[in-house]
N, C-alpha and C positions, 0 to 999 in steps of 0.2 A: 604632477609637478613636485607633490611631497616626497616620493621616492626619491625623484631625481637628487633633491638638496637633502637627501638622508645619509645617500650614495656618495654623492661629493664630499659630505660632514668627515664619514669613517675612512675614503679613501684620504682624504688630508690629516687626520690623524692617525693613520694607521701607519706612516711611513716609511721610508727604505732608502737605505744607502746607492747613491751612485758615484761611478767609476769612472774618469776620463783620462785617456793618454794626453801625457804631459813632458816638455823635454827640461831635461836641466841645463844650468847655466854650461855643463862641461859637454854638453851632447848626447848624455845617457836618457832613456827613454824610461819614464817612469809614470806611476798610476796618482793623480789627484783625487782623492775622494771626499766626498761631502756628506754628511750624516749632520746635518741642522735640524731642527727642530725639536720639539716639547718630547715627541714620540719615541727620539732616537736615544741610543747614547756613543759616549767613546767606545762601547763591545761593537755596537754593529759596525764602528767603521774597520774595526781589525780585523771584524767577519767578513767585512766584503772584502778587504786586501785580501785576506785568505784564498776565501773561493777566487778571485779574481786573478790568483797567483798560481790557481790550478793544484794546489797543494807543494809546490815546490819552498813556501817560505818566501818569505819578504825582508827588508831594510827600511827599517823608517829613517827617511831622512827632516822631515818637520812637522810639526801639527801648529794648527791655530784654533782658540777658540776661545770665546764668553767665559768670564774668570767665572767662578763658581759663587752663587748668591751670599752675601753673607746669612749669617742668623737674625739680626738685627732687622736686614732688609724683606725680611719676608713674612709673608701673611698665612697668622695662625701658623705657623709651623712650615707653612708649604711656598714652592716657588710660583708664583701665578703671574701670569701673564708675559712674564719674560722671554725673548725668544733665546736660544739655543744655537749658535756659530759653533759648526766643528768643523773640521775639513783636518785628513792628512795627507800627507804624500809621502809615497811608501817607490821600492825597485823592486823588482822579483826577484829574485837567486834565480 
């Protein structure tokens, strides 16, 4: 049973961006990606439009996410326990 909840521990912080087809308001088909939590950052979500763009290059068309902690608001120096909202949506070339 200890394995198991060790396994679960590093697979939930280990994290990874994913990729979902999405349409736009105008009809074009474009990629929604989500790179949320502690683990991730804004790089892995450009790394997965990337690889997910096959190497051809992307369009960002929006991003949303969790404004950045202030300094004020944070403990000893670090961000703890905050969660992490990213998501962009990107088009391929």
């Amino acid at each position: 049973m200890k394995k198991y909840l060790a396994l679960i521990a590093v697979l939930a912080l280990s994290g990874c961006a994913t990729a979902s087809k999405t349409y736009l308001d105008d009809g074009e088909q474009g990629l929604s990606i989500d790179c949320s939590g502690e683990a991730n950052s804004w790089a892995k979500c450009y790394e997965k439009a990337d690889a997910s763009c096959a190497g051809t290059g992307y369009r960002i068309i929006g991003t949303d996410g969790t404004p950045a902690t202030k300094e004020s608001d944070k403990t000893l120096g670090l961000d703890v326990g905050n969660f992490k909202s990213r998501s962009v949506v990107v088009v391929c070339k």
